[in-house]
VMD Tcl script that builds the backbone (N, CA, C; Angstrom):
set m [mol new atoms 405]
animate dup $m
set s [atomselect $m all]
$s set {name element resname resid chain x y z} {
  {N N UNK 1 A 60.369 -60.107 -63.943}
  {CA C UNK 1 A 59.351 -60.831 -63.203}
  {C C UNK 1 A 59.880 -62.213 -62.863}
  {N N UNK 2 A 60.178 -62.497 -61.616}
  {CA C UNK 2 A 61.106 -63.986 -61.324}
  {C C UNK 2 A 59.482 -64.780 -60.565}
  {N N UNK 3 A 59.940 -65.923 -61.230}
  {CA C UNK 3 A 58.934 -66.997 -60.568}
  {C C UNK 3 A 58.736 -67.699 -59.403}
  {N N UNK 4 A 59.836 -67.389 -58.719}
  {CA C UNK 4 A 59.979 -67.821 -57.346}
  {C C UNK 4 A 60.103 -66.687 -56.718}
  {N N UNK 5 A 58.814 -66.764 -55.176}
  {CA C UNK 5 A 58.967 -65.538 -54.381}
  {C C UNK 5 A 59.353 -65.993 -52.705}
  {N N UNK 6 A 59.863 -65.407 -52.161}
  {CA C UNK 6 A 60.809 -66.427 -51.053}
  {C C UNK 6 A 60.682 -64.785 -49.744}
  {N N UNK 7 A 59.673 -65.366 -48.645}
  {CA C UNK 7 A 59.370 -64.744 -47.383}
  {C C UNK 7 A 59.600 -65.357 -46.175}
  {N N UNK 8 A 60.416 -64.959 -45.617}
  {CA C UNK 8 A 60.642 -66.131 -43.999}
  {C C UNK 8 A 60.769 -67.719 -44.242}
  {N N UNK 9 A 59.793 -68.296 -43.738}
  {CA C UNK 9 A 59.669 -69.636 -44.529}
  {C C UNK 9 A 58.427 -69.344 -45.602}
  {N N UNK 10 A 58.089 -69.017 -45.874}
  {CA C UNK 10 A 56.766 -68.852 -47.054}
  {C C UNK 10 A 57.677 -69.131 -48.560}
  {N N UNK 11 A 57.189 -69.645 -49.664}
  {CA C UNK 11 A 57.621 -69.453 -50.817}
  {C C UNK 11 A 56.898 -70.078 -51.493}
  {N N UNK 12 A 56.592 -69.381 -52.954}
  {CA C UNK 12 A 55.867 -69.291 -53.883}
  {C C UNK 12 A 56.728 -69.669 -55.309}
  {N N UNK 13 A 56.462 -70.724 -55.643}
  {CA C UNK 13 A 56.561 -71.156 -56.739}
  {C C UNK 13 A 55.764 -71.325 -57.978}
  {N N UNK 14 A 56.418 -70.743 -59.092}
  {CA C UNK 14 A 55.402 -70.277 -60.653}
  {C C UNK 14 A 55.066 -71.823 -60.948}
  {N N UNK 15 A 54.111 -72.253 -61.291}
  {CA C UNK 15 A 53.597 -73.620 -61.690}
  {C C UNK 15 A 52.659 -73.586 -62.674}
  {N N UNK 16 A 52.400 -74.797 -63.355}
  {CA C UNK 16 A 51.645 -75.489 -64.219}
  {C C UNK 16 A 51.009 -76.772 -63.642}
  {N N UNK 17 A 49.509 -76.686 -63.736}
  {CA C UNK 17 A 48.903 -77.839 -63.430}
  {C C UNK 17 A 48.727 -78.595 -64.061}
  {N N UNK 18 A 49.327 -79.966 -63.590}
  {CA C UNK 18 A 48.977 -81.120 -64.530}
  {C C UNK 18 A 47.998 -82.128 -64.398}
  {N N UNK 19 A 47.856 -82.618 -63.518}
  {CA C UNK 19 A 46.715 -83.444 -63.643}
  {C C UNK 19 A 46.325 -83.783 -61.897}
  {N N UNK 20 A 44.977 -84.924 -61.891}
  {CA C UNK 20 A 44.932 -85.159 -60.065}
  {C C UNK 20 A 44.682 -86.218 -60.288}
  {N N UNK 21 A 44.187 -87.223 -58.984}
  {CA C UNK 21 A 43.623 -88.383 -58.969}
  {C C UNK 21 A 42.511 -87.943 -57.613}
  {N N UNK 22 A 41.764 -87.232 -58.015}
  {CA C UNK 22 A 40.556 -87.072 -56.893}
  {C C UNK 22 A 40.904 -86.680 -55.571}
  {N N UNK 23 A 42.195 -87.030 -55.209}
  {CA C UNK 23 A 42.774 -87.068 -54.093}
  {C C UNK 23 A 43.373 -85.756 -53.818}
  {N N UNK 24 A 44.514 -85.920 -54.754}
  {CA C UNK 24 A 45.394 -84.795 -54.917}
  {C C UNK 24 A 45.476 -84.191 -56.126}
  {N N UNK 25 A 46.037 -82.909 -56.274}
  {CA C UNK 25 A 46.214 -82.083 -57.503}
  {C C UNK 25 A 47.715 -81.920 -57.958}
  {N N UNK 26 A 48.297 -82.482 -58.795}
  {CA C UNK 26 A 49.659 -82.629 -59.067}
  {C C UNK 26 A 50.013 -81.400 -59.985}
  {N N UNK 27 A 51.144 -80.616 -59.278}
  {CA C UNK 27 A 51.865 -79.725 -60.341}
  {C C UNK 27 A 53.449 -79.637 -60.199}
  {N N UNK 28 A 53.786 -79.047 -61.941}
  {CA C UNK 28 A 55.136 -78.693 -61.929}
  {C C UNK 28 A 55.711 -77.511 -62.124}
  {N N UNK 29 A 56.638 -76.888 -61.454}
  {CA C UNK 29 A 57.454 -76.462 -61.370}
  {C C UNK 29 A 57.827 -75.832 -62.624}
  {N N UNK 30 A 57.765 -74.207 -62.894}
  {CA C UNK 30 A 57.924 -73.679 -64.630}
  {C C UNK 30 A 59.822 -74.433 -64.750}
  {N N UNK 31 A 60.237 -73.779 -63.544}
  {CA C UNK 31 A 61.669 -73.676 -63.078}
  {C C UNK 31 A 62.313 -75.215 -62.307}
  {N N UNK 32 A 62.935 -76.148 -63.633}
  {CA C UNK 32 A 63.248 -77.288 -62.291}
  {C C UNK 32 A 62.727 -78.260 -62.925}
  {N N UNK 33 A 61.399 -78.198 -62.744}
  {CA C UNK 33 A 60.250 -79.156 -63.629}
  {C C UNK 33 A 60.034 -80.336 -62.220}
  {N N UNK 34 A 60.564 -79.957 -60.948}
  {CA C UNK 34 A 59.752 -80.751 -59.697}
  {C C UNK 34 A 58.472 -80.846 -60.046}
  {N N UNK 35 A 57.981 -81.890 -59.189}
  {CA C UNK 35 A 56.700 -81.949 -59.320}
  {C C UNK 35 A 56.525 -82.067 -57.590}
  {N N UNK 36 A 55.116 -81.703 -57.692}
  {CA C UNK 36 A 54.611 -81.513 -55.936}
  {C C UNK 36 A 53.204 -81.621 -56.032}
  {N N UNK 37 A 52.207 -82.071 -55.017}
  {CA C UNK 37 A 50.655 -82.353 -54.839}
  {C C UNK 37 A 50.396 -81.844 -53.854}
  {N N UNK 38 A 48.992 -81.133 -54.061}
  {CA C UNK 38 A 48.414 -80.546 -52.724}
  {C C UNK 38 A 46.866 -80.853 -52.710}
  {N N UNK 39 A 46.445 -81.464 -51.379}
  {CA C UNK 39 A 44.921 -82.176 -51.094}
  {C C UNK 39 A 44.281 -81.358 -51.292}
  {N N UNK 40 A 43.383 -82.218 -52.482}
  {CA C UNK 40 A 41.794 -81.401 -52.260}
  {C C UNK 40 A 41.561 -80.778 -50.970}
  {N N UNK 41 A 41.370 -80.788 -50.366}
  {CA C UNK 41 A 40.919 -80.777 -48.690}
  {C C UNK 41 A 42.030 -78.818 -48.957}
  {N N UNK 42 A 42.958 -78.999 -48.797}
  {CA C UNK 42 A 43.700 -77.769 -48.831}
  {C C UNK 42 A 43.115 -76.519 -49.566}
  {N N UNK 43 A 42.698 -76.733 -50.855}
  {CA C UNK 43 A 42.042 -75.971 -51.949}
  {C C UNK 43 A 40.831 -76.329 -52.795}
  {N N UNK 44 A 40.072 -77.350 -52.169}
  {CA C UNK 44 A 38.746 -77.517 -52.524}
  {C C UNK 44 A 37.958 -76.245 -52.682}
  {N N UNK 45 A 38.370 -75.386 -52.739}
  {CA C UNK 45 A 37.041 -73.861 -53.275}
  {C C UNK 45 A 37.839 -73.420 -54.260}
  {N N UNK 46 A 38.790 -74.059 -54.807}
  {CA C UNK 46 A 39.498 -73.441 -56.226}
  {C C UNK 46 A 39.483 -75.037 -57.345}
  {N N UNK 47 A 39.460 -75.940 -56.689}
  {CA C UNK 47 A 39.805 -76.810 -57.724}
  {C C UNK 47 A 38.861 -77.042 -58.955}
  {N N UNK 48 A 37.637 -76.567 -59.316}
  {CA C UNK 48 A 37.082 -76.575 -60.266}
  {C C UNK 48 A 37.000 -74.879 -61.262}
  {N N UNK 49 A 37.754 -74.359 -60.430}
  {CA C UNK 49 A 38.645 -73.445 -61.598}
  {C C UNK 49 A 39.996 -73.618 -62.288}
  {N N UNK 50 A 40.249 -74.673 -62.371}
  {CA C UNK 50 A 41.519 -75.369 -62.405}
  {C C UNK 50 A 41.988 -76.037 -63.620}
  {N N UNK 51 A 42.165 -75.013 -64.897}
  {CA C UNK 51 A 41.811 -76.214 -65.907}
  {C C UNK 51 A 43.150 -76.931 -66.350}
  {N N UNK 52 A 43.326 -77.632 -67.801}
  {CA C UNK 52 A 44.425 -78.290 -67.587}
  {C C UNK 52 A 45.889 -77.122 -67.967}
  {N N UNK 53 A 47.117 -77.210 -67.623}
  {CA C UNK 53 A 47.916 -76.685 -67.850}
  {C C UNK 53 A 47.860 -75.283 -67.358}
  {N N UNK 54 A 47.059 -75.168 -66.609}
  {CA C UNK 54 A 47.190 -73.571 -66.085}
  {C C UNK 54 A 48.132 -73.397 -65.120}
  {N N UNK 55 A 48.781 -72.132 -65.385}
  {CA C UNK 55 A 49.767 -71.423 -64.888}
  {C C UNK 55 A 49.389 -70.703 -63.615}
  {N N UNK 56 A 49.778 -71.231 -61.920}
  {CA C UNK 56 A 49.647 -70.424 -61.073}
  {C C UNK 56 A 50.954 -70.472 -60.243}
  {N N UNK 57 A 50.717 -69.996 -59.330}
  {CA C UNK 57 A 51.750 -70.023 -58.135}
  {C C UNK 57 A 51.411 -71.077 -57.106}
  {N N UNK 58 A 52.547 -71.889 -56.714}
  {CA C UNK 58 A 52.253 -72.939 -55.469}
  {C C UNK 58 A 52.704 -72.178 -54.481}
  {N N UNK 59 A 52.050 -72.366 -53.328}
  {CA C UNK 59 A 52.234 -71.664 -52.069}
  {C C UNK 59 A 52.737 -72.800 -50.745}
  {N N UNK 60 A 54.241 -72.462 -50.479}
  {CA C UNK 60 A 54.905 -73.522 -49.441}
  {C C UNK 60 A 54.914 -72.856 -48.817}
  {N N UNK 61 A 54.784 -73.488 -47.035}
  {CA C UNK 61 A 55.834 -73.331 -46.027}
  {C C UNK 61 A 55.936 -74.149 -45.269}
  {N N UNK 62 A 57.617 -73.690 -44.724}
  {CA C UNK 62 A 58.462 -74.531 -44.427}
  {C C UNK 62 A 58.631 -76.226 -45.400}
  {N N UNK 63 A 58.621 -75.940 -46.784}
  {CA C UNK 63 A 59.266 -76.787 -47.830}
  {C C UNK 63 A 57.804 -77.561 -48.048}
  {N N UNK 64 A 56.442 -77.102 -47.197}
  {CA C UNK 64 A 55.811 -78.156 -48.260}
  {C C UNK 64 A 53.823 -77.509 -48.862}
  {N N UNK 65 A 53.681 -78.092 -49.567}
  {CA C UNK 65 A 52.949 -77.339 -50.428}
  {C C UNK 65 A 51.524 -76.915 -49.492}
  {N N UNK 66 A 51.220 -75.949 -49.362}
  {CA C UNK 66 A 49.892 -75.882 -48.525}
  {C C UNK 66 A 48.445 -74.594 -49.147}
  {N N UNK 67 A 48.840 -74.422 -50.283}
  {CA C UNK 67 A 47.932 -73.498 -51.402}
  {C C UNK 67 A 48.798 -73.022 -52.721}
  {N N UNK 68 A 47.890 -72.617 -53.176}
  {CA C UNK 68 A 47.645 -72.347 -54.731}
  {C C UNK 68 A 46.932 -70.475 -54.788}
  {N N UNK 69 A 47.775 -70.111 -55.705}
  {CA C UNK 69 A 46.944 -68.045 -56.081}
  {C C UNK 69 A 46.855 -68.707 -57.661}
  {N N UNK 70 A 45.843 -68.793 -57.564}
  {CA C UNK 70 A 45.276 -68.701 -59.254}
  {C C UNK 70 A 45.457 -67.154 -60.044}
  {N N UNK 71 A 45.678 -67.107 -60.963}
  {CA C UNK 71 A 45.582 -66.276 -61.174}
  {C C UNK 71 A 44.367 -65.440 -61.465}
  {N N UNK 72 A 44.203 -63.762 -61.839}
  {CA C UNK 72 A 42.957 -63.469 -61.570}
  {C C UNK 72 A 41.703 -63.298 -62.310}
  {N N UNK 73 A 42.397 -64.486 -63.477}
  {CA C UNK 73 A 41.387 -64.907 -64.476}
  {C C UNK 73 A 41.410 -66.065 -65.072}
  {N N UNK 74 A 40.745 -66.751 -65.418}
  {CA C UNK 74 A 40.827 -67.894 -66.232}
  {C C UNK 74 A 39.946 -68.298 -67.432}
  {N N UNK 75 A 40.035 -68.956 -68.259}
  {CA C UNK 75 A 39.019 -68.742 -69.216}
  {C C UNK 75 A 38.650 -70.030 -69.480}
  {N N UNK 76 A 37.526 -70.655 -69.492}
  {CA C UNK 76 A 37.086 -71.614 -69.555}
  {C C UNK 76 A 35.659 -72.206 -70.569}
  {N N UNK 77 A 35.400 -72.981 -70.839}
  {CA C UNK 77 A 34.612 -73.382 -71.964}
  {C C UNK 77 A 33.259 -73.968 -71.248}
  {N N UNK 78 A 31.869 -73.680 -71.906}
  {CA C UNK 78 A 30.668 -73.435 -70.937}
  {C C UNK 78 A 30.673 -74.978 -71.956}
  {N N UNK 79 A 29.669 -75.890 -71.604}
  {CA C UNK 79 A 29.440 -77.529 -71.701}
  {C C UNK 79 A 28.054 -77.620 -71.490}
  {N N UNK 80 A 27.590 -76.536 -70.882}
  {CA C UNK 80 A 26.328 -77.524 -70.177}
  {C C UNK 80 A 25.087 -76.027 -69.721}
  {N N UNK 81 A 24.182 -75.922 -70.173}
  {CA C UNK 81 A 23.432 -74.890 -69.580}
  {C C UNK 81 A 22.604 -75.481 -68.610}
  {N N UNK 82 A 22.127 -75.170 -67.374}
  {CA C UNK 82 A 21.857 -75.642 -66.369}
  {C C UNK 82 A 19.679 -75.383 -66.670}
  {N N UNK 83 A 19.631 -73.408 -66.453}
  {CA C UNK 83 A 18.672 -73.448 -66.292}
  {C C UNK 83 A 18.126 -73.191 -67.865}
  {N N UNK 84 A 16.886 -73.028 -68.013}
  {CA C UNK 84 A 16.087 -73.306 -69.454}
  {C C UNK 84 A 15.143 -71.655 -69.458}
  {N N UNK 85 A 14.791 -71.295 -70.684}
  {CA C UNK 85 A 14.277 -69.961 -70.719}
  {C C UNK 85 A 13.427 -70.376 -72.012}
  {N N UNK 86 A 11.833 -70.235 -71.682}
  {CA C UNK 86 A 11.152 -70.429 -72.628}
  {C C UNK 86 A 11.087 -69.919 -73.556}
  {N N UNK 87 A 11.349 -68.370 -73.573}
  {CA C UNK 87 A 10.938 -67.531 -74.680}
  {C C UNK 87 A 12.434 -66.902 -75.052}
  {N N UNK 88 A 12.855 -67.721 -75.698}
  {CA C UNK 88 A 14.250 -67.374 -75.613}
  {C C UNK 88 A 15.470 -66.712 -75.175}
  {N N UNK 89 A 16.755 -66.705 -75.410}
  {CA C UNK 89 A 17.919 -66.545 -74.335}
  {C C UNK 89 A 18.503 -64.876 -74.703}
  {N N UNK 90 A 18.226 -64.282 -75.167}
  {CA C UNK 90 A 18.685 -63.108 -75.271}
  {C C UNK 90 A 18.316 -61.975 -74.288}
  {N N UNK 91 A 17.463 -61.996 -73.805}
  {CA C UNK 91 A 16.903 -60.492 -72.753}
  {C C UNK 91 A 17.812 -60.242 -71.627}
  {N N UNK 92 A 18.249 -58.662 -72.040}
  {CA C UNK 92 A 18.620 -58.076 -71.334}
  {C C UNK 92 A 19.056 -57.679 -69.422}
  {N N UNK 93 A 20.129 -57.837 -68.867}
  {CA C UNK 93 A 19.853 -57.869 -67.696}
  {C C UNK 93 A 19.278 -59.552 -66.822}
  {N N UNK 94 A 19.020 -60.717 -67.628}
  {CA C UNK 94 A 18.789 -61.734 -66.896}
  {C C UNK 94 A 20.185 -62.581 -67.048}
  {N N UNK 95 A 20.361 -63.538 -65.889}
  {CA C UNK 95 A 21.182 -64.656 -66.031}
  {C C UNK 95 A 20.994 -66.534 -65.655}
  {N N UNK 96 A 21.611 -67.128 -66.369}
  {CA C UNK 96 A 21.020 -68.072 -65.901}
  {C C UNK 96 A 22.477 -68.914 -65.563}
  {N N UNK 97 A 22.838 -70.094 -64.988}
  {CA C UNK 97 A 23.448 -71.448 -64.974}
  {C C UNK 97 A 24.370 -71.832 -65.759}
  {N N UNK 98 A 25.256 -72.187 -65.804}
  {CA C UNK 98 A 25.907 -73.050 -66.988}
  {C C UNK 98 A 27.163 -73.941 -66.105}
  {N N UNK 99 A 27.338 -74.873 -66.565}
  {CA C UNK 99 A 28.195 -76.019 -65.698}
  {C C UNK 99 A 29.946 -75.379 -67.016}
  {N N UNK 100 A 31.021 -75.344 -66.370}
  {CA C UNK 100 A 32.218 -75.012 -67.530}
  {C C UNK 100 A 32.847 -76.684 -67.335}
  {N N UNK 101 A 33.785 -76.563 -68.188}
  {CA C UNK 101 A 34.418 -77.681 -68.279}
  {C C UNK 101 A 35.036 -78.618 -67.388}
  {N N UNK 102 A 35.672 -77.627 -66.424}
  {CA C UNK 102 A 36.152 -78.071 -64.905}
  {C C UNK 102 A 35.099 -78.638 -64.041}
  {N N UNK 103 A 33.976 -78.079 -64.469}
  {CA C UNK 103 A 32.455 -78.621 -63.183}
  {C C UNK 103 A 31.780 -77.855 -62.458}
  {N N UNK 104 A 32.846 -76.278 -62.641}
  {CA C UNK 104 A 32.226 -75.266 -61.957}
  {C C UNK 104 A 31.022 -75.160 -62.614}
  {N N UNK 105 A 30.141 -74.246 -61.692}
  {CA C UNK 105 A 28.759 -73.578 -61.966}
  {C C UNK 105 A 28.902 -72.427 -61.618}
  {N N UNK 106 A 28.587 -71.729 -62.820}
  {CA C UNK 106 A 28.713 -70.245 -62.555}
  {C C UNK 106 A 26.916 -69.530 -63.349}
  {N N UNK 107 A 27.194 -68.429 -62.293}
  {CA C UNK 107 A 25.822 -67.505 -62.803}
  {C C UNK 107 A 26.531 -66.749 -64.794}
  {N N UNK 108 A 26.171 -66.640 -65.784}
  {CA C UNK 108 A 26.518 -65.859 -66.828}
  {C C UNK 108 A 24.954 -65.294 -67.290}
  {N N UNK 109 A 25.241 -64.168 -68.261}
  {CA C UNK 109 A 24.284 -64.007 -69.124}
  {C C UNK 109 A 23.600 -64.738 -70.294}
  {N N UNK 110 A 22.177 -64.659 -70.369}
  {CA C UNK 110 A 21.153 -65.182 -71.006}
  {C C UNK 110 A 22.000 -65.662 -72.326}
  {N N UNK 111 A 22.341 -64.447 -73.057}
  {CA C UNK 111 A 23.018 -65.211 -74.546}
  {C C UNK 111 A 24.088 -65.749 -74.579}
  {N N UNK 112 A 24.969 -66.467 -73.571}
  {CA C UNK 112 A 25.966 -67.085 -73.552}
  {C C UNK 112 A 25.463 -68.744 -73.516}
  {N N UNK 113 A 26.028 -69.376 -74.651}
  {CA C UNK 113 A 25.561 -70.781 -75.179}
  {C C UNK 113 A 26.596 -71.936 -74.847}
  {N N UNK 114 A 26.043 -72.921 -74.997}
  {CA C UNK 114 A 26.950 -74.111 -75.071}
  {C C UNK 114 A 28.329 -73.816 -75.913}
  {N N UNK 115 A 29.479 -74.283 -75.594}
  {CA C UNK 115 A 30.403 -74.132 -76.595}
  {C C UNK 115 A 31.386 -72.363 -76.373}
  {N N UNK 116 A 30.633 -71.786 -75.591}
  {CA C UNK 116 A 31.446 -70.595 -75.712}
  {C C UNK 116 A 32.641 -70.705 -74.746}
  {N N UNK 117 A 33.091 -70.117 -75.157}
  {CA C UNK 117 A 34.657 -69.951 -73.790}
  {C C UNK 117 A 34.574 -68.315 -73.016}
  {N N UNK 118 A 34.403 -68.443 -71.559}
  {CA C UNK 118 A 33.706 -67.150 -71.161}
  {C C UNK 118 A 35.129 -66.973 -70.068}
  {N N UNK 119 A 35.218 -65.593 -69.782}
  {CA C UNK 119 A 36.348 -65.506 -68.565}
  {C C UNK 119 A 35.768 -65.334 -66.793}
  {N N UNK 120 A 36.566 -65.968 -66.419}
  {CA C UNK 120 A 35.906 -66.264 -64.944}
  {C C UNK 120 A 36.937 -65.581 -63.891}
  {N N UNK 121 A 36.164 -64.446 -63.104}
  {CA C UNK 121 A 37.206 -63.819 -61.706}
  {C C UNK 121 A 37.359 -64.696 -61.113}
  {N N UNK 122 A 38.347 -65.413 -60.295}
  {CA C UNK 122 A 38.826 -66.328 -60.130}
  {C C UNK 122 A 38.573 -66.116 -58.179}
  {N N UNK 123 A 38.233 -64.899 -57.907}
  {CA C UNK 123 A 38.233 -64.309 -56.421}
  {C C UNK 123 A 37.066 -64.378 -56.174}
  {N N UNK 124 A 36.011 -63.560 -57.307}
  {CA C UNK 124 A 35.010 -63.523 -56.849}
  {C C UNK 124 A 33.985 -64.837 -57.561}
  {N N UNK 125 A 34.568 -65.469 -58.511}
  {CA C UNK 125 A 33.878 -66.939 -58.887}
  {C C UNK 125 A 32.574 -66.390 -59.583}
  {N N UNK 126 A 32.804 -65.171 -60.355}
  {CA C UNK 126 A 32.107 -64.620 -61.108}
  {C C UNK 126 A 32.776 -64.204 -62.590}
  {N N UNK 127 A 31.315 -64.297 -63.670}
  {CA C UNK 127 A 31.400 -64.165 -65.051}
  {C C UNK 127 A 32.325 -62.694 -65.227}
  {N N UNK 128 A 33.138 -62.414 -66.233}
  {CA C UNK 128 A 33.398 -61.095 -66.706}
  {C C UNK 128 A 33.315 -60.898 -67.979}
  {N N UNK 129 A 33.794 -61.929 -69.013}
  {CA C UNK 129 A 33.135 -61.722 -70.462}
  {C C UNK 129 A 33.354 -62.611 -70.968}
  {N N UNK 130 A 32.557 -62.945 -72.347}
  {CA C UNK 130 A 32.650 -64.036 -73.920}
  {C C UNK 130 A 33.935 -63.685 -74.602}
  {N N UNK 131 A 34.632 -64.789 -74.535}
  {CA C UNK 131 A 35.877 -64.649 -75.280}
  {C C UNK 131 A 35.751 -64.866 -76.404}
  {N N UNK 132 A 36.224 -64.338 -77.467}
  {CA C UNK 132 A 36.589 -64.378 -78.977}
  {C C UNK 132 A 37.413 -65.520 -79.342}
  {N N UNK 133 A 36.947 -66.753 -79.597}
  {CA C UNK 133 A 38.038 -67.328 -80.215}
  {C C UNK 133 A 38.811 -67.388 -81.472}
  {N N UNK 134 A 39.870 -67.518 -81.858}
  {CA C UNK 134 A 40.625 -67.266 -83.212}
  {C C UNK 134 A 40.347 -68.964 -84.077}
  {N N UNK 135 A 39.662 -68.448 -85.330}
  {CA C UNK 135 A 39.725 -69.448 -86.099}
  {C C UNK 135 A 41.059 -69.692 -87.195}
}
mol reanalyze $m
mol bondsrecalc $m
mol representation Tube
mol addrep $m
């Protein structure tokens, strides 16, 4: 499995995200350890799936950065429940709100709480399950 994928002028480089300044989203290079930024404006419908150090592919052409393939999951930590359920959070078949760490808002199920780490389709910007964490 090589980390660099190379089409006409198109090429895809394996990366790690490191950090932004609102502006831009700075990453490096698995291979090399370059670093390169690509504008919000470019990938604003992915950047709050974006957490720190995640591993995707940068997408160039003609030598300069113009998207990002996340990969097709990510797992992220819920912070914040949005909507409220009077009679408590367990019933079957309902969902409510929750803000994750990045800022996204995603729809999950009723018994998923503050503090959990849940996995997110990264395509369709939908819940798939409660991750197990290792103590």
């Amino acid at each position: 499995m090589g980390s660099i994928i190379i089409t006409d002028s198109i090429l895809e480089i394996r990366s790690i995200y490191i950090y932004n300044d609102r502006n831009f989203w700075f990453f490096m290079g698995e291979e090399g350890y370059d670093q390169f930024c690509i504008s919000k404006e470019r990938i604003k419908d992915q950047v709050d799936l974006i957490p720190n150090q995640l591993r995707c592919d940068v997408i160039f052409w003609k030598d300069r950065p113009i998207s990002i393939r996340l990969p097709k999951f990510v797992t992220l930590k819920v912070i914040h429940t949005v909507d409220k359920k009077e009679f408590g959070d367990r019933c079957v078949g309902e969902w409510k709100s929750v803000i994750l760490q990045t800022g996204a808002i995603i729809k999950v199920p009723y018994f998923i709480r503050v503090g959990d780490t849940i996995k997110i389709n990264t395509k369709e910007r939908t819940y798939e399950s409660r991750c197990r964490v290792r103590s």
